[in-house]
N, C-alpha and C positions, 0 to 999 in steps of 0.2 A: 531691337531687331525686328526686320520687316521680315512678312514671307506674301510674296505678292500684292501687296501694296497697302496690308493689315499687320498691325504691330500682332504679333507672340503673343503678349499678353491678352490683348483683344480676341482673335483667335480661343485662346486658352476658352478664356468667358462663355464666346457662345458653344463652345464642346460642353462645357459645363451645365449652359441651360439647357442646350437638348439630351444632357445624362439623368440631369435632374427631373426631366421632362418622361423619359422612359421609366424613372423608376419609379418617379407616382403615380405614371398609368398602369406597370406591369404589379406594384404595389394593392392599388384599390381594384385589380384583376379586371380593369377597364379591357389591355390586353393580354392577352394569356402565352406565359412563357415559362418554362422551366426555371424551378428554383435556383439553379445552378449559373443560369445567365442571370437572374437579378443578382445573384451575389456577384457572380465578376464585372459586371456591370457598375455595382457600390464600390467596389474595390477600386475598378479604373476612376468613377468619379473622384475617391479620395485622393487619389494620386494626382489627377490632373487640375481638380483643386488645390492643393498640396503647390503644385508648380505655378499655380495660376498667384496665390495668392504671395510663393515667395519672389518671382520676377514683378509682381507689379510694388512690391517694395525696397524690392532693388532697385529699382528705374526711378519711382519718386526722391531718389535722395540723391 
């Protein structure tokens, strides 16, 4: 599945690197954010890793 000319899965990926991205800066309080956005922040990462890693094993086979 494309969404504009980038597969889903790919997509999926870099959400992931920039979630993973906010939450080792808001983590090491590089930037300063309410404990309440980092946790739902961890939560959407696991989720949209969660989908990321089950469509890109759907697709390989």
């Amino acid at each position: 599945m494309r969404i504009g000319g980038i597969s889903l899965v790919q997509l999926l990926g870099i959400i992931n690197f920039l979630l993973l991205l906010f939450q080792l800066f808001s983590g090491q309080h590089w930037i300063r954010v309410k404990i309440g956005i980092h946790r739902k922040v961890g939560l959407a990462l696991v989720v949209t890793a969660s989908l990321h890693g089950f469509l890109a094993f759907m697709t390989a086979n």
